[in-house]
N, C-alpha and C positions, 0 to 999 in steps of 0.2 A: 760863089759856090753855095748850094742849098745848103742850112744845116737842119740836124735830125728834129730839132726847135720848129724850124720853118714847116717840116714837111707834119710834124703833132699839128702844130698851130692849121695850117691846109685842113686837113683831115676833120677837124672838130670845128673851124667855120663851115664845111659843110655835111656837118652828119651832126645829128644830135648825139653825143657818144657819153658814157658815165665814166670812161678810162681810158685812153691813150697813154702809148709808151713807144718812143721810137730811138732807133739806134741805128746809125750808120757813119759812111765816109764821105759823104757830099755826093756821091751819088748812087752807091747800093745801102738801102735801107732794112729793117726789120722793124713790124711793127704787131704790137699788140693792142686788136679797139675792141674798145665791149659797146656794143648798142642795142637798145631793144629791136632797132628797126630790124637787126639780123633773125628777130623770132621767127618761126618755122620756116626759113629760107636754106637753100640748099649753101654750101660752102660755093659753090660759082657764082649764084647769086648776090651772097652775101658780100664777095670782091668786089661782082659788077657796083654794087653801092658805093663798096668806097671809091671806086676809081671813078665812077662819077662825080663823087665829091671832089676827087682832086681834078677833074676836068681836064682842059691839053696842059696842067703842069707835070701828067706822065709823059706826057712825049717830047716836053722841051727841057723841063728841067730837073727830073726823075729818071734815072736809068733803069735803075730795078727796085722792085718792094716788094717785101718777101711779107707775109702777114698772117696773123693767127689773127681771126675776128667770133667773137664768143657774144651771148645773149648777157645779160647780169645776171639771171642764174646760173649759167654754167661759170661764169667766172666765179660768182660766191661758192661753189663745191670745187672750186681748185687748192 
């Protein structure tokens, strides 16, 4: 079973990110990633990144993930 560890760990080998936070049950997730790479990107965008970064571990070993992805400025005005 994935843990919510595995799927931070996934996520920040491939994304340069300054914050991850994830939370789930081994297979629905929620996660919070702050990256610069998300600057002026639309929010569909900004998914397609990460879900690149997780590659086919969405479709084999990721059921859902649900995510809030923020710039480090918007995260520092939270």
């Amino acid at each position: 079973m994935v843990r919510p560890e595995d799927v931070k760990r996934y996520i920040q080998d491939g994304l340069d990110c300054t914050h991850v936070e994830v939370a789930g049950d081994g297979q629905h997730f929620e996660a919070i990633i702050v990256s610069a790479a998300f600057a002026g990107k639309s929010k569909v965008a900004q998914h397609q990144i990460v879900y690149k970064a997780l590659g086919d571990r969405m479709r084999e070993e990721i059921h859902a993930l649900s995510m809030q992805t923020l710039t480090p400025e918007q995260w520092a005005e939270r």
